[in-house]
C-alpha positions in Angstrom: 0.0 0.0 0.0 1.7 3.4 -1.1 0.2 5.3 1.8 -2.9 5.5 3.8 -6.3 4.0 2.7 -9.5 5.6 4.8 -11.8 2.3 3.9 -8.7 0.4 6.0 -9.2 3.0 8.5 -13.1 2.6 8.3 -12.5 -1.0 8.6 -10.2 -0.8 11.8 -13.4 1.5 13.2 -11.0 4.3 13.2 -12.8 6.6 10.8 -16.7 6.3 11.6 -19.3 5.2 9.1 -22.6 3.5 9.2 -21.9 0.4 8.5 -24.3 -2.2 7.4 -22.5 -5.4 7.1 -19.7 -7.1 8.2 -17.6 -10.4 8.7 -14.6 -11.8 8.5 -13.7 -11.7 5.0 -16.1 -8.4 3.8 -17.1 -5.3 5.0 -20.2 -3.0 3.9 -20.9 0.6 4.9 -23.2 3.4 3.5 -21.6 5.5 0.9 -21.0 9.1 2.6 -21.9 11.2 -0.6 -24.8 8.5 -2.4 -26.0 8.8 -5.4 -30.0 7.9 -4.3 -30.7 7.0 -0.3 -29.3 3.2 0.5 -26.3 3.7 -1.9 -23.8 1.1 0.0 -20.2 0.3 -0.6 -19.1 -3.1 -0.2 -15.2 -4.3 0.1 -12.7 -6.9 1.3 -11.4 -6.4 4.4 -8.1 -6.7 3.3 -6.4 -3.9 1.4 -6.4 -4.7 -2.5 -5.9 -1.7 -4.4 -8.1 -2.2 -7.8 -10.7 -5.3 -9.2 -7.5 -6.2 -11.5 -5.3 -7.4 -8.3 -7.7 -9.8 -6.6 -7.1 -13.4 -6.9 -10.0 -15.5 -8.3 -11.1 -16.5 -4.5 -11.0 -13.2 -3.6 -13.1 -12.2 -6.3 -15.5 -14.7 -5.5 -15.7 -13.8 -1.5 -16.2 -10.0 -2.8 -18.8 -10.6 -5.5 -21.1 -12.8 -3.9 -21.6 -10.5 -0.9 -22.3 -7.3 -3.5 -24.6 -10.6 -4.7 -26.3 -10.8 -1.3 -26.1 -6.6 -0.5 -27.8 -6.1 -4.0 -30.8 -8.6 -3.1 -30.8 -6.7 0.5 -31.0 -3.0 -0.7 -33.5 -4.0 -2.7 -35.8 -5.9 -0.7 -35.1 -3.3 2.7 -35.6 -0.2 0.5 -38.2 -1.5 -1.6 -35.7 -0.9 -4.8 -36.8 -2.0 -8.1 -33.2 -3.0 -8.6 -30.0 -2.0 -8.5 -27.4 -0.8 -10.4 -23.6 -2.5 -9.4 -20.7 -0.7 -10.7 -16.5 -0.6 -9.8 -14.3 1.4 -11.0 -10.3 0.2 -11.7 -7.9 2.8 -11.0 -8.7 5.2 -13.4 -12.0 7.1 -11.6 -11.0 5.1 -9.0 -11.5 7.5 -5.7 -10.0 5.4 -2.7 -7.2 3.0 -3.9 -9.0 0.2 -2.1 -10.9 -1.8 -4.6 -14.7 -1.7 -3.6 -17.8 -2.2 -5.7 -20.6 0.1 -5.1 -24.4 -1.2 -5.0 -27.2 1.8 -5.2 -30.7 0.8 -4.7 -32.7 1.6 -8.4 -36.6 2.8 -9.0 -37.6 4.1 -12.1 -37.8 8.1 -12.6 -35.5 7.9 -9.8 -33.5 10.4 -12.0 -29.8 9.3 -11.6 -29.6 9.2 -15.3 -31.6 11.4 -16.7 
């Protein structure tokens, strides 16, 4: 790691955040600037700078919990969907690779 990562610090509760998930492996918290109400970032607890540096298991672990925080947005914010999106270095605003998952409903306007 080239210097300090706040999602590490968020992880290591020493940056507050409301988080909304968490085990041993992943680590979910509400973005603090969403996009629409519910807009969560989900990440690895261990510090992997972009999506192109995970190993395949890791990859796995990661995607199946933005799986599961996806099905849970939805369902807890009464979403319509969801849309799941990462960004890999370029874009990319913490150098901790994380994946975020923003609740959907149509004429919500995030793309109009």
């Amino acid at each position: 790691m080239a210097g300090p990562c706040v999602f590490c610090d968020i992880v290591r509760a020493e940056v507050p955040a409301h988080v909304v998930h968490q085990d041993a492996r992943v680590f979910a918290f509400l973005d603090h600037s969403p996009l629409l109400h519910g807009h969560t970032l989900v990440l690895l607890r261990e510090h992997v700078e972009s999506l192109d540096d995970l190993s395949d298991e890791q990859t796995a672990t990661l995607f199946a919990a933005v799986r599961r925080m996806s099905i849970a947005v939805q369902r807890g914010l009464g979403a319509e969907g969801s849309l799941v999106v990462t960004n890999t270095r370029i874009s990319q605003s913490v150098p901790h690779v994380h994946v975020h998952v923003v609740p959907r409903r149509k004429g919500d306007g995030l793309f109009s």
